[in-house]
C-alpha positions as CSV (number, residue, x, y, z in Angstrom):
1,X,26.8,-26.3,-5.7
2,X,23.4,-27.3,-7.9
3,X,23.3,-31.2,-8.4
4,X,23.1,-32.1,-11.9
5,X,23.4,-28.7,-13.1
6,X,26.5,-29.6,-15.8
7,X,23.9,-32.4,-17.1
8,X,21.2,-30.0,-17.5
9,X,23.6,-27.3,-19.6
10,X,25.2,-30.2,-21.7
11,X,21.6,-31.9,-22.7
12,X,20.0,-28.2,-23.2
13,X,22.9,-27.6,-25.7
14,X,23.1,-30.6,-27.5
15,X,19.1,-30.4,-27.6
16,X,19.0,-27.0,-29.2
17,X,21.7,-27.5,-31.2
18,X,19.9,-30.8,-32.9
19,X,17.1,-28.9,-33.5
20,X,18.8,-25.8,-35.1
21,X,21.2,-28.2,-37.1
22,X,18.1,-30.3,-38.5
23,X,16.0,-26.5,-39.7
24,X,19.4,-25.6,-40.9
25,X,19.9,-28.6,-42.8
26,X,15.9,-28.5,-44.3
27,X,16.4,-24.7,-45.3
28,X,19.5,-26.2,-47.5
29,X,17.6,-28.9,-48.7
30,X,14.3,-26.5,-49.6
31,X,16.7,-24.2,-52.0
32,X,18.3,-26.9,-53.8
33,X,15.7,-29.5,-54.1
34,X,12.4,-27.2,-53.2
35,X,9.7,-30.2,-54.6
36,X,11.4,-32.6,-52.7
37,X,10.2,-30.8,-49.0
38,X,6.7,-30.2,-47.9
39,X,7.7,-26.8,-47.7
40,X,9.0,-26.1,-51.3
41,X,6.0,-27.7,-52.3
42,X,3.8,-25.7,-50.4
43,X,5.7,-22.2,-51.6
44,X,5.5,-23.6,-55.3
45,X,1.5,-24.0,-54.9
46,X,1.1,-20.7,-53.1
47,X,2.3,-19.1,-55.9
48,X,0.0,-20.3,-58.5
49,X,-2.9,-19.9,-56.2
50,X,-1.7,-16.5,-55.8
51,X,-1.6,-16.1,-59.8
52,X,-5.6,-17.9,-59.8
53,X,-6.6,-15.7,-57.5
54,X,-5.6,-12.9,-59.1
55,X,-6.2,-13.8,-62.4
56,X,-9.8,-15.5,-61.9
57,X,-10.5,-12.7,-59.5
58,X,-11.7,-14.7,-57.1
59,X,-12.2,-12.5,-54.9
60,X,-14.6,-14.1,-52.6
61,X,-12.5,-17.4,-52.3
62,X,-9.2,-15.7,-51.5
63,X,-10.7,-13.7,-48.3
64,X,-12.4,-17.3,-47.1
65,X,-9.0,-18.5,-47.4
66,X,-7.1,-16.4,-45.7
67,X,-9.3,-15.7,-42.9
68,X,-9.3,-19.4,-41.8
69,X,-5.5,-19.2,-41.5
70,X,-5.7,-16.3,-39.9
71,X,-8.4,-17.7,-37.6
72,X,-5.8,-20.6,-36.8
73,X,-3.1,-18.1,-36.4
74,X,-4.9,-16.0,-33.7
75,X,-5.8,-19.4,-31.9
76,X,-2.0,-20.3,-31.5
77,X,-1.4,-16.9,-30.4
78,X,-4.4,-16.9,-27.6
79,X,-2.3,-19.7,-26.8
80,X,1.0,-18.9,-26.4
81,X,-0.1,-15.7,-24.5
82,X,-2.2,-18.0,-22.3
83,X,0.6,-20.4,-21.4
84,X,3.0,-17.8,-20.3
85,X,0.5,-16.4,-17.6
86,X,0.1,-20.1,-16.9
87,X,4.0,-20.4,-16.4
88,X,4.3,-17.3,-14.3
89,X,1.3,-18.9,-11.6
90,X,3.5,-22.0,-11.2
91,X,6.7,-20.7,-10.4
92,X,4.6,-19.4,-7.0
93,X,3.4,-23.3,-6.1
94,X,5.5,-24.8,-4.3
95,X,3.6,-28.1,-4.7
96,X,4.4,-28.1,-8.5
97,X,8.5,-28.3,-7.7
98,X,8.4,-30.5,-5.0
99,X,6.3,-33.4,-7.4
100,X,8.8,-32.8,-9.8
101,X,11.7,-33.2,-8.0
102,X,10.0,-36.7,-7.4
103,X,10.6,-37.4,-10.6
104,X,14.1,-36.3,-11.2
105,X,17.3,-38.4,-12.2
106,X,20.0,-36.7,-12.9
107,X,19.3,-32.9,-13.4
108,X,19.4,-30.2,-10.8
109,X,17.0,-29.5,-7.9
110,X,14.1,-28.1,-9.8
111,X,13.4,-25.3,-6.6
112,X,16.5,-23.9,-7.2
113,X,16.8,-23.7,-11.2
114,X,13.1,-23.8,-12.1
115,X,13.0,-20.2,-12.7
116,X,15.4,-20.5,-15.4
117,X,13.8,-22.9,-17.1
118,X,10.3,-21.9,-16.9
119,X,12.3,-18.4,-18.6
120,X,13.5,-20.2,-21.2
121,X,10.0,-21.8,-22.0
122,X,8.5,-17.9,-21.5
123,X,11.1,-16.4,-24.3
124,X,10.2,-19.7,-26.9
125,X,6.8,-18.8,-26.2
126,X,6.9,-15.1,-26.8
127,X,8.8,-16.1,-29.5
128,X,6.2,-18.2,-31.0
129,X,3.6,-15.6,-30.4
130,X,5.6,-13.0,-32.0
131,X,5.8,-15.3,-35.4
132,X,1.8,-15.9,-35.2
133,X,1.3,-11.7,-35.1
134,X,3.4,-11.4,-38.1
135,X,2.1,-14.0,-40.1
136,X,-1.9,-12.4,-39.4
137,X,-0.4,-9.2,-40.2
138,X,1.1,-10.4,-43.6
139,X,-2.3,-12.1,-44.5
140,X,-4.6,-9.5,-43.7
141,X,-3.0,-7.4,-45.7
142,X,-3.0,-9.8,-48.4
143,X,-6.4,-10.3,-48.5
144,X,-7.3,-6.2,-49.7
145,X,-4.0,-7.1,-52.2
146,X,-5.4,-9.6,-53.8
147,X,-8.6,-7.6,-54.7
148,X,-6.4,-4.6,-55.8
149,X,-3.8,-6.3,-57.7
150,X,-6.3,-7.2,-61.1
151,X,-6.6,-3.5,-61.3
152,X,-3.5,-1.7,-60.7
153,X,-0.2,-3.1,-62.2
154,X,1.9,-1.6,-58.9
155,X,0.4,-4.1,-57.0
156,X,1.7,-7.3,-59.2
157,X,1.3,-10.7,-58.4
158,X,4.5,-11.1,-57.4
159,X,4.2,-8.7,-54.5
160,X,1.3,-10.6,-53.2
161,X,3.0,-13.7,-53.2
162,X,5.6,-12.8,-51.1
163,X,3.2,-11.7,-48.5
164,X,1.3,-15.3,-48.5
165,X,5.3,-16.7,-48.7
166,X,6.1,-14.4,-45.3
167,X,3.5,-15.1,-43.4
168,X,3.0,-18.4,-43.9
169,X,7.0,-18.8,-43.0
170,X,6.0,-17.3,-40.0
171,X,3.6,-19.5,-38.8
172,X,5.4,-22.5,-39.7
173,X,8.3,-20.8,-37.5
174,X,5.2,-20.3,-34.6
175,X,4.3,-23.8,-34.6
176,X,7.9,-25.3,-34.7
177,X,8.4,-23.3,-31.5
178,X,5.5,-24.5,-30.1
179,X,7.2,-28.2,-30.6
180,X,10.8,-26.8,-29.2
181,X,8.3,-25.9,-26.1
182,X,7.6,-29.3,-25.9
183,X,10.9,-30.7,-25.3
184,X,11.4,-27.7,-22.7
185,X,8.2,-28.4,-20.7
186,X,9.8,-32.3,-20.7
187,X,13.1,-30.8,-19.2
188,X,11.3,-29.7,-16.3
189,X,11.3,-32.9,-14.8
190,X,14.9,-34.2,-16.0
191,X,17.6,-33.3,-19.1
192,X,17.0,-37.0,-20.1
193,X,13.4,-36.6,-20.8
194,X,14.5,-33.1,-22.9
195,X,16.7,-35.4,-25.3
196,X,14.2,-37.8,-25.7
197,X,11.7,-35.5,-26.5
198,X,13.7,-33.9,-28.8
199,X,14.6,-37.0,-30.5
200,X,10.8,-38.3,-30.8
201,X,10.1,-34.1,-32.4
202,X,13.0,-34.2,-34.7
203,X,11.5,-37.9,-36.1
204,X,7.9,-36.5,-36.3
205,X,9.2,-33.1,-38.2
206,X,11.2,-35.7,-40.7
207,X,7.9,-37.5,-41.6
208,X,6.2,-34.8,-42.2
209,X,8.7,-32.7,-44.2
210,X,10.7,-35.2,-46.3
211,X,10.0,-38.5,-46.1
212,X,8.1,-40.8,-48.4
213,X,4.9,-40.9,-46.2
214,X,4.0,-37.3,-47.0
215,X,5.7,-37.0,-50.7
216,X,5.7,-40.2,-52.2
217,X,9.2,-41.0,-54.1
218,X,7.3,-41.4,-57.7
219,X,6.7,-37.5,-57.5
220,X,10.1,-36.2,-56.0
221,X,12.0,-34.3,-58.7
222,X,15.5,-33.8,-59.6
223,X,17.6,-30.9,-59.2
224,X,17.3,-29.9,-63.3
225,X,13.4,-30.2,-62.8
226,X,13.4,-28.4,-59.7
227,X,15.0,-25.4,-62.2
228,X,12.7,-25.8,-64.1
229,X,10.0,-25.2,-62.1
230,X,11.9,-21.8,-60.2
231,X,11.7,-20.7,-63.8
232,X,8.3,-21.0,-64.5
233,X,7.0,-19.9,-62.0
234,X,8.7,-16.7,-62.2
235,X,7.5,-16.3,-65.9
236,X,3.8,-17.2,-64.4
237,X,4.4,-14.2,-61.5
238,X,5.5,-12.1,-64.2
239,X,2.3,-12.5,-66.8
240,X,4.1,-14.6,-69.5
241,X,2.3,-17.5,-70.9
242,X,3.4,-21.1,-70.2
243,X,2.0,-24.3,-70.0
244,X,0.9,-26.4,-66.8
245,X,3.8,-26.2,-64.9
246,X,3.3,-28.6,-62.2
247,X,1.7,-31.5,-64.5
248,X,1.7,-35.2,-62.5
249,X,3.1,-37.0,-65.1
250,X,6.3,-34.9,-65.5
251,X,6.8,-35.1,-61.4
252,X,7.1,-39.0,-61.8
């Protein structure tokens, strides 16, 4: 019988379910209200770069952009790769479980469940590896769309946005693993530290996606605005001419 095994299952759960219930929760809020998130706002202003780009054919400007994100996606990648071989050495060092079952409180022995948990933190970090190939794939091939799509009405604008939309939903996915991994590496010295961690994650992803100290209040829309934006922006992706559509003064 594993000591502390049933607190390690309960806090794992309740850990992962937090964490899926808070994305779940942001998805909802970035369809109804997309210029009150970071990330609406992000997918609104991808599109009209999209549309300068193609427009201004700015060609030069477009491939510098792209290849720094793609730069930072290979970097998390390397990384994720790396940490998994990492991972595998420990699980062979003794040394390693017996200094963390020092600092253990109430979860299981960690040399008789560490290999589950250092193949949980392998899958999220597969995972996240996974999302950072995908999103280089989706901008490297948006960089030789962008230069095609001024020419050749098949490849419209609206086709190239949703590649820069894909992959930069994948590396947002990548990275939020990469926090997720956090909390996991936590767990490996007790389930407490894995809900604290989780709770400390959850409060740094709030800040940064909807709170007042990354979009300040003045500039968060309503639900009617937020319409109104959808809709020009899809007459801007499909050539027709409208004014400015993200003007400051109508976001206060």
């Amino acid at each position: 019988m594993l000591d502390g095994l049933l607190f390690d299952i309960i806090f794992l759960s309740a850990s992962f379910g937090f964490y899926t219930i808070y994305h779940l929760l942001l998805m909802i809020q970035v369809r109804r209200n997309p210029m009150n998130t970071v990330i609406g706002r992000n997918h609104h202003f991808r599109r009209l770069w999209t549309k300068q780009m193609v427009d201004g054919k700015k060609d030069i400007l477009a491939v510098q952009t792209l290849r720094n994100m793609v730069m930072s996606s290979t970097l998390l990648a390397s990384t994720s790769i790396t940490l998994v071989v990492l991972i595998i050495n420990i699980l062979v060092s003794q040394t390693i479980t017996t200094i963390l079952d020092k600092i253990r409180i109430i979860g299981a022995h960690n040399s008789e469940i560490l290999i589950y948990k250092a193949f949980i933190l392998i899958i999220i970090f597969l995972f996240s590896f996974l999302n950072f190939a995908s999103s280089i794939r989706y901008v490297t091939h948006l960089a030789f769309l962008l230069n095609v799509s001024p020419f050749y009405e098949e490849c419209s604008k609206d086709y190239c946005n949703k590649s820069l939309i894909n992959g930069s939903n994948h590396y947002t996915v990548g990275v939020r693993s990469f926090y997720f991994a956090m909390c996991i590496i936590l767990w490996f010295f007790d389930p407490i530290f894995l809900m604290i961690g989780t709770i400390v994650i959850l409060y740094w992803l709030y800040i940064g996606d909807i709170s007042h100290y990354i979009i300040p209040s003045k500039e968060k829309v309503s639900k009617k605005k937020n319409k109104k934006f959808d809709i020009e922006n899809q007459e801007a992706l499909n050539g027709v001419d409208t004014q400015d559509p993200i003007p400051l003064k109508t976001i206060k």
